[in-house]
MARRO-644643 format. One record per atom (N, C-alpha, C): atom name; residue in three letters; z, y, x; residue number from 1. Coordinates in pm, 1 decimal, always signed. Example, Ala and Ser with C-alpha at 12.3 -4.5 7.8 and 13.67 -1.06 7.14 Angstrom:
<drenmis>
   atom   res          Z          Y          X     n
      N   Ala     +780.0     -569.0    +1319.0     1
     CA   Ala     +780.0     -450.0    +1230.0     1
      C   Ala     +780.0     -330.0    +1320.0     1
      N   Ser     +708.0     -225.0    +1285.0     2
     CA   Ser     +714.0     -106.0    +1367.0     2
      C   Ser     +787.0       +3.0    +1290.0     2
</drenmis>
This chain:
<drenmis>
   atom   res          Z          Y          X     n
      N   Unk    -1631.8    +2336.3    +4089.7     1
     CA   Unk    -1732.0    +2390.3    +4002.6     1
      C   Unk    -1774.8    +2280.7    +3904.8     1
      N   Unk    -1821.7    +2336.4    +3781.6     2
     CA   Unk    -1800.0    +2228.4    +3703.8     2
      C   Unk    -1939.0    +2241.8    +3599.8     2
      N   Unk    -2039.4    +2203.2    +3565.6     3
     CA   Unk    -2114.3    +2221.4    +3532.9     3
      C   Unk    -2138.7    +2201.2    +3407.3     3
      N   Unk    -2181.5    +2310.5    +3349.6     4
     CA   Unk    -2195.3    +2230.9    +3172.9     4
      C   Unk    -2336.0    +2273.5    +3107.7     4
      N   Unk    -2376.7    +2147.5    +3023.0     5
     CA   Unk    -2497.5    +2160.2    +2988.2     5
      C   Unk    -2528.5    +2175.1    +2836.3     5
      N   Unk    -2617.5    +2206.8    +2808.8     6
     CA   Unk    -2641.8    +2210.6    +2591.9     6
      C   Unk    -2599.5    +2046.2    +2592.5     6
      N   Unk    -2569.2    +2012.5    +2442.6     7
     CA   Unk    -2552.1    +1865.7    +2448.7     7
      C   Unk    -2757.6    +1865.2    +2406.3     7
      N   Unk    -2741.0    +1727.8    +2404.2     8
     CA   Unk    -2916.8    +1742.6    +2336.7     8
      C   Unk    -2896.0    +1701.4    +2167.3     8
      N   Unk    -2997.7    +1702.6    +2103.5     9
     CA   Unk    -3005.1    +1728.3    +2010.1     9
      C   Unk    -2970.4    +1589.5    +1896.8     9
      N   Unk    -2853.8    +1665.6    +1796.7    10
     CA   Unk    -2814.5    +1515.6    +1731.2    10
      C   Unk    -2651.2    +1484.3    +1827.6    10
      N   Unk    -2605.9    +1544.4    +1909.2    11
     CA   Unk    -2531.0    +1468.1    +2004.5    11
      C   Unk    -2399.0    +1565.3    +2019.6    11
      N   Unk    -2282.1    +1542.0    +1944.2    12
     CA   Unk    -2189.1    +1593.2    +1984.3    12
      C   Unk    -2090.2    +1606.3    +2117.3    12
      N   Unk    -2167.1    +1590.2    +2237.9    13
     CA   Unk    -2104.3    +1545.5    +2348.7    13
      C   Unk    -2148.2    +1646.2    +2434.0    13
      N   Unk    -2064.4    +1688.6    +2524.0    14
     CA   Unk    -2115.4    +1820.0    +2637.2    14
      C   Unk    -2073.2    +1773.5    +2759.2    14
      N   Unk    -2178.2    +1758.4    +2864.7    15
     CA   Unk    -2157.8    +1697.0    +2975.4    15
      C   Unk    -2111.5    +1741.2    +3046.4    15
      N   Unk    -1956.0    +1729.4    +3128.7    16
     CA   Unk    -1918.6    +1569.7    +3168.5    16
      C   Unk    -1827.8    +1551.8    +3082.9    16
      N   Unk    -1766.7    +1659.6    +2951.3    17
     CA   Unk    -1691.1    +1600.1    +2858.9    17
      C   Unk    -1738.6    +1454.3    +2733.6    17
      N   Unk    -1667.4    +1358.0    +2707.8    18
     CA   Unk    -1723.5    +1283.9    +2616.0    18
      C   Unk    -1630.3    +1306.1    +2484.1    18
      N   Unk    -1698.5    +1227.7    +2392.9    19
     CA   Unk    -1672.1    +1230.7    +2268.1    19
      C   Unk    -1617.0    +1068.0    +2261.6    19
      N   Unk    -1564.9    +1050.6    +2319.3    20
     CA   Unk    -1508.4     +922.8    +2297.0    20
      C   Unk    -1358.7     +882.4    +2195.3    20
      N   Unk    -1356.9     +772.7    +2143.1    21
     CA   Unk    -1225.1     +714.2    +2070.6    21
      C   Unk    -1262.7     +595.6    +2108.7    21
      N   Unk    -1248.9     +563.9    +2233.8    22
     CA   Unk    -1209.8     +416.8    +2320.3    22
      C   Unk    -1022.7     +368.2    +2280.5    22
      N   Unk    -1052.7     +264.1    +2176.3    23
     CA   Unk     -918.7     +253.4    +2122.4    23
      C   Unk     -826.1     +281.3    +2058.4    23
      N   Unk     -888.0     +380.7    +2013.9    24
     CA   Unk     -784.8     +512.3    +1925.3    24
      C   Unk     -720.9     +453.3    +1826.7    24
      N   Unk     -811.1     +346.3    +1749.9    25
     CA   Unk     -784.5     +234.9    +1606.5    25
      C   Unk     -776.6     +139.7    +1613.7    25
      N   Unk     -664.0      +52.7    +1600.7    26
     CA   Unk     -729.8     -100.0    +1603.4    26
      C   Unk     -675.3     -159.3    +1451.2    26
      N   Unk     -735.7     -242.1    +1412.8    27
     CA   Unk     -701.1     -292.3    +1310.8    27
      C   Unk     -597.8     -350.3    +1262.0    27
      N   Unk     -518.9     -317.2    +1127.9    28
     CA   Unk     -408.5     -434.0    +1133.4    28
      C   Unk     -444.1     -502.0    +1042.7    28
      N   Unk     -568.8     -561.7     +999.9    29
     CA   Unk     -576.7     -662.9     +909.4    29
      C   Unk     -657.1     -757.3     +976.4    29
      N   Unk     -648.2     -895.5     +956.0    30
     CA   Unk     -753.2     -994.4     +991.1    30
      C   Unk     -758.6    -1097.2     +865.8    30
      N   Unk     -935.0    -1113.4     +857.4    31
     CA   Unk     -942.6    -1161.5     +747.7    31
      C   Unk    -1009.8    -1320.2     +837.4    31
      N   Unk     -909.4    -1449.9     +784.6    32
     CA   Unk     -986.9    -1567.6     +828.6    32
      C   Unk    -1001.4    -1663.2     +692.4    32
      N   Unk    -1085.4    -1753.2     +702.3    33
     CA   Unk    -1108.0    -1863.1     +579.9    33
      C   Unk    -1024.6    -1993.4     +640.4    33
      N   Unk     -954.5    -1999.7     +520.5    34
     CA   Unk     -870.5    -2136.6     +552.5    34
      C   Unk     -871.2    -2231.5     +418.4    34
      N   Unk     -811.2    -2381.3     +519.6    35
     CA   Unk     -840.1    -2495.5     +449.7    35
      C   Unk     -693.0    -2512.8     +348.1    35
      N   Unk     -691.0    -2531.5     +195.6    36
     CA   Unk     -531.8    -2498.0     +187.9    36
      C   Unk     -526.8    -2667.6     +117.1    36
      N   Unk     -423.5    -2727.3     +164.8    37
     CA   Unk     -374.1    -2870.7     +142.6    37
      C   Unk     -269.0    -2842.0      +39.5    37
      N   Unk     -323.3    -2926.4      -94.6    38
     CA   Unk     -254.1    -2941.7     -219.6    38
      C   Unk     -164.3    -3074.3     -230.0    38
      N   Unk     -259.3    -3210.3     -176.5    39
     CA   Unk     -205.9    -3336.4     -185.1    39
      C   Unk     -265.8    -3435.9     -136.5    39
      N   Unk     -196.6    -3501.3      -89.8    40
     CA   Unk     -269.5    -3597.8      +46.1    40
      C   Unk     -243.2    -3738.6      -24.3    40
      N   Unk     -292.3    -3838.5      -33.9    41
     CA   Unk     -332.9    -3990.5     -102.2    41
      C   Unk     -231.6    -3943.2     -270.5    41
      N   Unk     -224.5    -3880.1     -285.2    42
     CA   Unk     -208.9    -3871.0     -453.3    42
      C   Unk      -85.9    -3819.0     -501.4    42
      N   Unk      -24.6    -3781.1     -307.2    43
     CA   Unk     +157.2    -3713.1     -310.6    43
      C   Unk     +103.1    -3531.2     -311.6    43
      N   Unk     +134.7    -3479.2     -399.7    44
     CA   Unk     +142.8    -3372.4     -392.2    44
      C   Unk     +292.0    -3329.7     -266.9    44
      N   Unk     +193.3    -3202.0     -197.0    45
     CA   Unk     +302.0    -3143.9     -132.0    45
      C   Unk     +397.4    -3020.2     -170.6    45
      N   Unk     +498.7    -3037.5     -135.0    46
     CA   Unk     +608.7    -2928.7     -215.1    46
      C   Unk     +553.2    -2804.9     -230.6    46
      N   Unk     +486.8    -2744.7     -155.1    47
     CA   Unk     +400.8    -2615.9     -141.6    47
      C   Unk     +269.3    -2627.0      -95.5    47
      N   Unk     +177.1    -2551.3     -134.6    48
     CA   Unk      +52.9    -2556.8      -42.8    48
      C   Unk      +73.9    -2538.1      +92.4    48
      N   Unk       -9.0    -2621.4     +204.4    49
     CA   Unk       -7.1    -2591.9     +328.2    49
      C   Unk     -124.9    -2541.3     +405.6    49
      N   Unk     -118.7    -2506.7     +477.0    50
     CA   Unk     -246.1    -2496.9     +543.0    50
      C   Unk     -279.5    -2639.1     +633.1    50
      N   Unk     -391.3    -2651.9     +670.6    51
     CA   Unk     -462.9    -2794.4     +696.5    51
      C   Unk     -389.4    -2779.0     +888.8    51
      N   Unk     -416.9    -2647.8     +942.1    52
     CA   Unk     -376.7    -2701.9    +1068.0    52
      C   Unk     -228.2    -2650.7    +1103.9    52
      N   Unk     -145.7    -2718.7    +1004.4    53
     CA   Unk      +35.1    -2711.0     +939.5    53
      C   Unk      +30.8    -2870.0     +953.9    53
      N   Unk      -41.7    -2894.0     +934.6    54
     CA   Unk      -28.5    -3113.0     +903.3    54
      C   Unk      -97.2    -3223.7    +1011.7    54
      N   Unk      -24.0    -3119.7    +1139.5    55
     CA   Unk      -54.2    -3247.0    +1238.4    55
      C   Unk      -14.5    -3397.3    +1247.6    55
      N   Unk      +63.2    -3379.9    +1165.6    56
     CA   Unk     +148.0    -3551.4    +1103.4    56
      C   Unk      +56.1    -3627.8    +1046.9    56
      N   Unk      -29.6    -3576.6     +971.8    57
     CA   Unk     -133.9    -3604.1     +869.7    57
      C   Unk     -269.5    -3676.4     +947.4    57
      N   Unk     -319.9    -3536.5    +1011.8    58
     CA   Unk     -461.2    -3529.7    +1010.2    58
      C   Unk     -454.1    -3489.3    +1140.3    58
      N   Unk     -504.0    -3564.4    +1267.2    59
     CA   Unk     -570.1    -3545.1    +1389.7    59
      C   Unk     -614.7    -3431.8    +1455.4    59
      N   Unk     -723.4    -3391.1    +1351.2    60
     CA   Unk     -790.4    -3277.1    +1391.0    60
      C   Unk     -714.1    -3140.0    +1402.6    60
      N   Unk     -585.2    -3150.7    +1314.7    61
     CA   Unk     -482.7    -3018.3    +1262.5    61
      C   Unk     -377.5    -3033.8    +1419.6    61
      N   Unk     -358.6    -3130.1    +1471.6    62
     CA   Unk     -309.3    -3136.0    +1587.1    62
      C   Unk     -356.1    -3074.1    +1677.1    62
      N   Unk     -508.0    -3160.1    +1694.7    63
     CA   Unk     -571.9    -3093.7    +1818.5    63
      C   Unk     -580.3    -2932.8    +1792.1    63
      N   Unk     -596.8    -2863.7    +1644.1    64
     CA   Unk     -640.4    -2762.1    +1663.5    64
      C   Unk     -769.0    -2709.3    +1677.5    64
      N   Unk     -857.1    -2804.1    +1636.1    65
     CA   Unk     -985.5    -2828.8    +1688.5    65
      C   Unk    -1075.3    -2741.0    +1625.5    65
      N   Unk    -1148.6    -2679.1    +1694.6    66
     CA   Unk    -1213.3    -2513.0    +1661.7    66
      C   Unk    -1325.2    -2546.5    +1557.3    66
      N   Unk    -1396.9    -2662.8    +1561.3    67
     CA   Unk    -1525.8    -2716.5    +1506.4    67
      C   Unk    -1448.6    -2714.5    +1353.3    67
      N   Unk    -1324.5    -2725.4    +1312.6    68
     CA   Unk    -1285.4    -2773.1    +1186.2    68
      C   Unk    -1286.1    -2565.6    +1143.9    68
      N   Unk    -1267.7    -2477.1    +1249.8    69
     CA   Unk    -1224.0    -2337.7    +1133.2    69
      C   Unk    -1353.7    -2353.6    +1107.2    69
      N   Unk    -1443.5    -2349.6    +1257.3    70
     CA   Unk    -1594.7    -2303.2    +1244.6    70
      C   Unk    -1660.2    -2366.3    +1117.3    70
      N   Unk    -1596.4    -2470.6    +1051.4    71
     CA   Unk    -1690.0    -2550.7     +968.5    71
      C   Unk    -1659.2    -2492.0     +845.0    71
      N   Unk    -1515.2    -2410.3     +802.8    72
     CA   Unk    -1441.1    -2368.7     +712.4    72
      C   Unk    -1523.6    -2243.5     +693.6    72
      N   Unk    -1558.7    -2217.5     +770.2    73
     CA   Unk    -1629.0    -2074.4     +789.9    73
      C   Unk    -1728.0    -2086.9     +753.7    73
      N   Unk    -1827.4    -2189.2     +772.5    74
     CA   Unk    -1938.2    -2209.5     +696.9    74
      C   Unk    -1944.7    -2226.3     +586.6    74
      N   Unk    -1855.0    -2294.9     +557.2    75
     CA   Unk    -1812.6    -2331.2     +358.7    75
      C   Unk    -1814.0    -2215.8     +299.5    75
      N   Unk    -1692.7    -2146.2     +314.7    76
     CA   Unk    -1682.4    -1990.2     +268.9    76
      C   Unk    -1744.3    -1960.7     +252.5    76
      N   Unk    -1861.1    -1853.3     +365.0    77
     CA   Unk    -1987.3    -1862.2     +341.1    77
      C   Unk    -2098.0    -1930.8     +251.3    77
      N   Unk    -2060.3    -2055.6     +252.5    78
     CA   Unk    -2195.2    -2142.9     +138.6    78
      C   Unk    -2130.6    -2121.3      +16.9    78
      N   Unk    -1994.1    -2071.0       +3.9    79
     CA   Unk    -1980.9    -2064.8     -138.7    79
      C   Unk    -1974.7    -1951.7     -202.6    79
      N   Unk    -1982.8    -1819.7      -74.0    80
     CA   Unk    -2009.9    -1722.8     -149.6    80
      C   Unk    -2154.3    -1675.1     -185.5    80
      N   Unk    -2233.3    -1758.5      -99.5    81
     CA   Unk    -2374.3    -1735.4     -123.6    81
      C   Unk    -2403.5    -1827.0     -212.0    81
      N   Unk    -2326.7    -1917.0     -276.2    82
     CA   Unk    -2380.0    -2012.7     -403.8    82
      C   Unk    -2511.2    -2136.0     -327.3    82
      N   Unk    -2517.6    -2164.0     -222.1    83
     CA   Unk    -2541.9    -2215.6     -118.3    83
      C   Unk    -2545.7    -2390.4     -140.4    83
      N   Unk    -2560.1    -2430.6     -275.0    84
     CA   Unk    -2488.4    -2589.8     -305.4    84
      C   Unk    -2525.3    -2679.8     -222.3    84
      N   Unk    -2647.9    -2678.9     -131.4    85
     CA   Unk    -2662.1    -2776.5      -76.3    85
      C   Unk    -2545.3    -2779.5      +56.8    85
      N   Unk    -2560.3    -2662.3     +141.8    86
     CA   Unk    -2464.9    -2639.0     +236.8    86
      C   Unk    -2315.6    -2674.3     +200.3    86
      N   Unk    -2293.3    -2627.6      +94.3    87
     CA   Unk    -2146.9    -2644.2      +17.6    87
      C   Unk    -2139.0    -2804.0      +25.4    87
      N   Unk    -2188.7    -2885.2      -28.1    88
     CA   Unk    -2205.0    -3024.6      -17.2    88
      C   Unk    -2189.7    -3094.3     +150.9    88
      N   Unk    -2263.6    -3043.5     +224.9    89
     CA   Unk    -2285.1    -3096.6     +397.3    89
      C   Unk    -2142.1    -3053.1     +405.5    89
      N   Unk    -2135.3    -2927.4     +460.8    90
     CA   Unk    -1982.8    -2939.5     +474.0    90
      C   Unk    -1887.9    -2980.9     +464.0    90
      N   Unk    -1878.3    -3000.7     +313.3    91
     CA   Unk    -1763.3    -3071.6     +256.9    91
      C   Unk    -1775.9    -3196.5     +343.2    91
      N   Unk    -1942.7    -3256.5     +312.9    92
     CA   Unk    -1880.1    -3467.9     +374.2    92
      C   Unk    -1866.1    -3407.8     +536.4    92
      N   Unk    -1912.3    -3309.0     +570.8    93
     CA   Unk    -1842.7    -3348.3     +727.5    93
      C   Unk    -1664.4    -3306.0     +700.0    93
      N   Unk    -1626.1    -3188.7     +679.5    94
     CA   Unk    -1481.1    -3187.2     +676.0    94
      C   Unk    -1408.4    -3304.3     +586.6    94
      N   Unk    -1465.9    -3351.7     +478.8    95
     CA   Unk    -1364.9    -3503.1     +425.7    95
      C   Unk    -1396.0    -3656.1     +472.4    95
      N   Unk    -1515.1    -3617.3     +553.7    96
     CA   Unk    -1515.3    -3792.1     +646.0    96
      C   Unk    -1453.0    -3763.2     +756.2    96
      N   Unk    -1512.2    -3628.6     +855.0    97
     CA   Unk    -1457.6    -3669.7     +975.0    97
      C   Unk    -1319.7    -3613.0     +978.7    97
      N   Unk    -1289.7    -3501.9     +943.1    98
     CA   Unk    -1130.6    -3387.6     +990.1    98
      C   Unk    -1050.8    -3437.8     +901.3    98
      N   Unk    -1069.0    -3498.3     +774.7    99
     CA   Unk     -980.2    -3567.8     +641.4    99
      C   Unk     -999.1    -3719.1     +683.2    99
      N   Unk    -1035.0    -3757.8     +742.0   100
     CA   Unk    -1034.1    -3919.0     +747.4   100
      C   Unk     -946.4    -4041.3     +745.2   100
      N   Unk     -800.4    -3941.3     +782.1   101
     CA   Unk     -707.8    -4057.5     +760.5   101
      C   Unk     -604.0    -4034.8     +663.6   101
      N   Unk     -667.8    -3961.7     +561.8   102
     CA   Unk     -626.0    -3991.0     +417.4   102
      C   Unk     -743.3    -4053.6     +356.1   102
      N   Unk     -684.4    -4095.8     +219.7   103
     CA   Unk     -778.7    -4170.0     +102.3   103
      C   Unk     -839.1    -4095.8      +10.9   103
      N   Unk     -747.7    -3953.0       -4.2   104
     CA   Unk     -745.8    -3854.2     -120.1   104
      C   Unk     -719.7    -3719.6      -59.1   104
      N   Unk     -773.6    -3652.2     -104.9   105
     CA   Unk     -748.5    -3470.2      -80.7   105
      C   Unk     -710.2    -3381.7     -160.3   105
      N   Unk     -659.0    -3328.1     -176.3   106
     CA   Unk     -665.3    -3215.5     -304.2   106
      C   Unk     -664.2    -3078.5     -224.4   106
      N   Unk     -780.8    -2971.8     -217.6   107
     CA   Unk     -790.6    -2909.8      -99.8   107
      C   Unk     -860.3    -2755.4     -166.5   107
      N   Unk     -827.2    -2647.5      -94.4   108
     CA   Unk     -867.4    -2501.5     -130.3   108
      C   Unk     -944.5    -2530.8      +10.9   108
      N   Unk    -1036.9    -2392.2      -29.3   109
     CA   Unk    -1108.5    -2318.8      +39.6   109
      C   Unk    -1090.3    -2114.1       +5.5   109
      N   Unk     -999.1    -2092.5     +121.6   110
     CA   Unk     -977.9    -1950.3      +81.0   110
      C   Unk     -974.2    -1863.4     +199.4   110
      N   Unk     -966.0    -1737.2     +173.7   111
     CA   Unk     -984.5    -1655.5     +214.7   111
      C   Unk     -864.9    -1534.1     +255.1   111
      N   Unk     -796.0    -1539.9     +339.0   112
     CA   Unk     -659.9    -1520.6     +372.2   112
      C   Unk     -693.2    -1382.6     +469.5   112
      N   Unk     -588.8    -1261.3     +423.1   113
     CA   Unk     -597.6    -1145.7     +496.2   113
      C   Unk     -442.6    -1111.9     +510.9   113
      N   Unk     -441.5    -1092.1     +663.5   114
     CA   Unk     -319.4    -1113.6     +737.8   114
      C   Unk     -327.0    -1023.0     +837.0   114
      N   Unk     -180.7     -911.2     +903.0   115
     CA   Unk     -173.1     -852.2    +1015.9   115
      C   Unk     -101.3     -961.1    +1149.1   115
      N   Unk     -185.2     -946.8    +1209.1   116
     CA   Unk     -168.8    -1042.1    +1338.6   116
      C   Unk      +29.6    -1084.1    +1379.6   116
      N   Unk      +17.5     -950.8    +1361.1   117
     CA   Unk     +203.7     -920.3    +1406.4   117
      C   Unk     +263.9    -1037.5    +1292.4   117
      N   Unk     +281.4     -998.4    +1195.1   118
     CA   Unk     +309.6    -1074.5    +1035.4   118
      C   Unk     +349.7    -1211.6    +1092.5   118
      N   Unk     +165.7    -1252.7    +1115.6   119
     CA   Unk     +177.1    -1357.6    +1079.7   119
      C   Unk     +218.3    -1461.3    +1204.0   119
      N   Unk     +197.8    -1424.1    +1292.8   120
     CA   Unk     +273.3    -1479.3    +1371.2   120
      C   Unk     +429.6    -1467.9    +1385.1   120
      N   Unk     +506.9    -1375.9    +1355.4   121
     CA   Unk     +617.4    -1345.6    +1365.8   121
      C   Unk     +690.7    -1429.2    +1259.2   121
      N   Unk     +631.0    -1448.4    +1142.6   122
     CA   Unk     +700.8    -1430.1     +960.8   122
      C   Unk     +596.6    -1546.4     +878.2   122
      N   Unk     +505.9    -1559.0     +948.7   123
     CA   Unk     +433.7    -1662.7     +875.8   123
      C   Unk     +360.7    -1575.3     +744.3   123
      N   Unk     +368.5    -1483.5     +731.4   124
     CA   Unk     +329.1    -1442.1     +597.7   124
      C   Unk     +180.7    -1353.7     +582.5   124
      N   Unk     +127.1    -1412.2     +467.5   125
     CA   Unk      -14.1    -1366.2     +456.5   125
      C   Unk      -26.9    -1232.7     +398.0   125
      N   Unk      -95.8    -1146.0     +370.5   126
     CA   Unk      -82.4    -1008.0     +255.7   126
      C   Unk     -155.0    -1077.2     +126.5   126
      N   Unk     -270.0    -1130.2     +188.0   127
     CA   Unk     -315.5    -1171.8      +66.3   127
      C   Unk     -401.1    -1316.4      +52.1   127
      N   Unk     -456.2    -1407.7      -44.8   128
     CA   Unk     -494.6    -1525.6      -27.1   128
      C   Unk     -602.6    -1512.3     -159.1   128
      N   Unk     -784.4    -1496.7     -148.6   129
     CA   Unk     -844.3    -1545.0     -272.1   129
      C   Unk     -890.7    -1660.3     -238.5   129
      N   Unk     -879.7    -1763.0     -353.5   130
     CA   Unk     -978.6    -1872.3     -327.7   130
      C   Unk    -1071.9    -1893.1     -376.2   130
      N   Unk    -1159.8    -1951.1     -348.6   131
     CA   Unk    -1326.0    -1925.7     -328.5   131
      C   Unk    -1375.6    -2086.0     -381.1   131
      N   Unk    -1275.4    -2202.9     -418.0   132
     CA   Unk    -1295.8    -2312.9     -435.9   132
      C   Unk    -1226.1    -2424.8     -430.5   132
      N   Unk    -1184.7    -2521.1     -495.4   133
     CA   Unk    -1100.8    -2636.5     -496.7   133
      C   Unk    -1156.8    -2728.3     -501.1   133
      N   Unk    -1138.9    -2814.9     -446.2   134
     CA   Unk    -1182.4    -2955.1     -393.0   134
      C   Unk    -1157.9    -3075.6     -363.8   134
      N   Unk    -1178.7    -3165.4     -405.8   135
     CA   Unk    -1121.2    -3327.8     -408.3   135
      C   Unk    -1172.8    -3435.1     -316.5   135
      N   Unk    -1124.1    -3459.1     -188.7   136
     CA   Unk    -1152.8    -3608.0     -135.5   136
      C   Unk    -1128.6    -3677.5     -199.6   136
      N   Unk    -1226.4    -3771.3     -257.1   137
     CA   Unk    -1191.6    -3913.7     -321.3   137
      C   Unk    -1259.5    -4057.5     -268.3   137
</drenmis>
């Protein structure tokens, strides 16, 4: 026996049936902010790279180190909110401490939208705006 009730009011759901889409969609886009490497002590690189592509380089791109997206993420942010003071902090923490063992930078700040599958498989982005260019000196 199975009991069924009015739903209440506002509520497309009739009890014990639900109205659920647990999973039905998942996304295929992910949008992250990344650091994009133009030229390191004054050598331009053959292509732009991304910053944690240059573990040869830079320490922090080795470790992988979460404090460097999280900080990228803040930038983004300070620069889409026009944010100059934040825009400034950021920067000297990402070009003293995560850039430190170069002399020179030549560096994006962008905004990269990618399907997970893609980009792990193929390396390839859908799309890339940048939001800012930037010079360790």
């Amino acid at each position: 026996m199975v009991a069924l009730m009015p739903p209440p009011a506002g509520s497309s759901e009739t009890y014990p049936f639900f109205n659920w889409s647990l999973f039905s969609h998942s996304s295929d886009s992910v949008t992250d902010a990344l650091a994009i490497i133009h030229s390191i002590d004054g050598k331009p690189l053959a292509e732009p790279v991304s910053f944690y592509d240059l573990p040869e380089e830079f320490a922090a791109a080795g470790a992988r180190d979460a404090r460097f997206m999280k900080l990228v993420d803040k930038l983004a942010h300070a620069i889409n909110t026009k944010d100059d003071a934040q825009i400034q902090s950021s920067r000297d923490l990402i070009e003293q401490h995560f850039m430190r063992e170069a002399s020179s930078v030549e560096y994006e700040i962008a905004i990269a939208r990618f399907h997970p599958f893609e980009r792990y498989k193929e390396g390839k982005l859908r799309s890339v705006e940048v939001l800012g260019r930037y010079s360790k000196k």
